[in-house]
N, C-alpha and C positions, 0 to 999 in steps of 0.2 A: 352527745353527738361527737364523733371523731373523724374525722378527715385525715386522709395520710397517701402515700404513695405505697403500692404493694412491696416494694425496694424495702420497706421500712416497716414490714409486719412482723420482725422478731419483737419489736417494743411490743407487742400487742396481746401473744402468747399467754400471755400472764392472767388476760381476763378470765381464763376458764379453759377447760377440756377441748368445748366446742368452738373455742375461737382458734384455739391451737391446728384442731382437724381442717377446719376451713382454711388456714391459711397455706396449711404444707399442701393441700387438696389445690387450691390456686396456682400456687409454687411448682407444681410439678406435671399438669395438666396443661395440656391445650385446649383451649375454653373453646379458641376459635373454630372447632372442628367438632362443637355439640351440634345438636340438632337442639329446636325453641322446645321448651317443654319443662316435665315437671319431675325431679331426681331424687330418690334419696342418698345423703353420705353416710351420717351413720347414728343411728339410736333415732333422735326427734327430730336430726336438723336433714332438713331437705334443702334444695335449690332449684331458683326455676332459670332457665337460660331465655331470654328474654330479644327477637329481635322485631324493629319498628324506625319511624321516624320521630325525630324530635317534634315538639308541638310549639305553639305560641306561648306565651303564660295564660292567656285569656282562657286558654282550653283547661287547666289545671286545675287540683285544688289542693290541699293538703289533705294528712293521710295518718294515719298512725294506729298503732297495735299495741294490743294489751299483753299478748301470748308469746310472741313470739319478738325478738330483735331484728332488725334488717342490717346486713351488711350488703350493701351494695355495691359490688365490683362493674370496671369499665373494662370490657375483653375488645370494644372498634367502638370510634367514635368519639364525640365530646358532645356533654349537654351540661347544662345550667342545673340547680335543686335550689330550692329556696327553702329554708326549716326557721324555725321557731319554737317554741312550749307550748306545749296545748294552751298552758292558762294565756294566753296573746290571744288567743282566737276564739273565735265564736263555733259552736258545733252545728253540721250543714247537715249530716245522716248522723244518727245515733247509731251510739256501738253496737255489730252485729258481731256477736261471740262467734256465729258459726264458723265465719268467715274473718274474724281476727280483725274488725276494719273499721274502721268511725272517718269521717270527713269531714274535715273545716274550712273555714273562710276567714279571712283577714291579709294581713301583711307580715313580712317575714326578711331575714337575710336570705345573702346568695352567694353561688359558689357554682364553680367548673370544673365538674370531674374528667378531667382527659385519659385516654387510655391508659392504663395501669395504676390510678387510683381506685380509692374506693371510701365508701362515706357507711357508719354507724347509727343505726337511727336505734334509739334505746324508747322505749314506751312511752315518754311524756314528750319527744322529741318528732312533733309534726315535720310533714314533709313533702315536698310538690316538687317531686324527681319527670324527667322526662320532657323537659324542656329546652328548645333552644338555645344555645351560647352565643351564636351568632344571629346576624339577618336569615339564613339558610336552613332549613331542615337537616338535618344529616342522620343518614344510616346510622346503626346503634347496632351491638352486642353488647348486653348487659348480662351478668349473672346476680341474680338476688339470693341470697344466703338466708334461709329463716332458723334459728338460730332461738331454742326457747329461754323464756326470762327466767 
């Protein structure tokens, strides 16, 4: 898992082709002026532009994928993610290949992605994004980057 501010994605370039694409794509893009929905950038890596409210934790669960990596960009807004390793958790839905997706339960760290961050979730790296940082719901633009292993 990596955590960073988008200020700070030349350190990052290094991991691949497709992290390089996603971040000049970030970098030079007005996120704020997508419409919600589902994009290709180029070859495998798609992104979905993603808007809602923040939830409780109690609404959440953790998350995670076999196919594909998530970089998780914040284009409005601040919410909470809580992550962990798979192996910390118990499995709640068995992995469904179609849909690249398995769901767990347990307990986990936590973290606050504010506007122009953004958070790496790698295959063994569960994840319960979409949660409140505050007492308050707050409006969200997120883009999610999927990104294959």
């Amino acid at each position: 898992m990596i955590f960073d501010s988008i200020k700070n994605s030349r350190l990052y370039t290094g991991l691949g082709s497709d992290f390089k694409k996603v971040f000049e794509f970030i970098n030079k893009t007005n996120l704020e002026n997508k419409a919600a929905g589902r994009y290709p950038l180029e070859g495998s890596v798609y992104y979905l532009v993603q808007e809602y409210e923040t939830k409780p934790e109690s609404e959440g669960f953790f998350e995670a994928h076999r196919k594909f990596i998530d970089l998780q960009y914040i284009a409005r807004g601040s919410e909470r993610h809580n992550f962990t390793n798979i192996s910390a958790l118990k499995l709640k839905t068995p992995y469904d290949d179609e849909k690249d997706f398995a769901a767990y339960e347990g307990q986990g760290n936590s973290l606050v992605l504010n506007r122009g961050f953004f958070a790496i979730y790698y295959p063994d790296d569960a994840h319960m994004p979409n949660l409140k940082a505050g007492s308050a719901p707050e409006k969200m633009l997120k883009v999610v980057f999927k990104i294959p292993v």
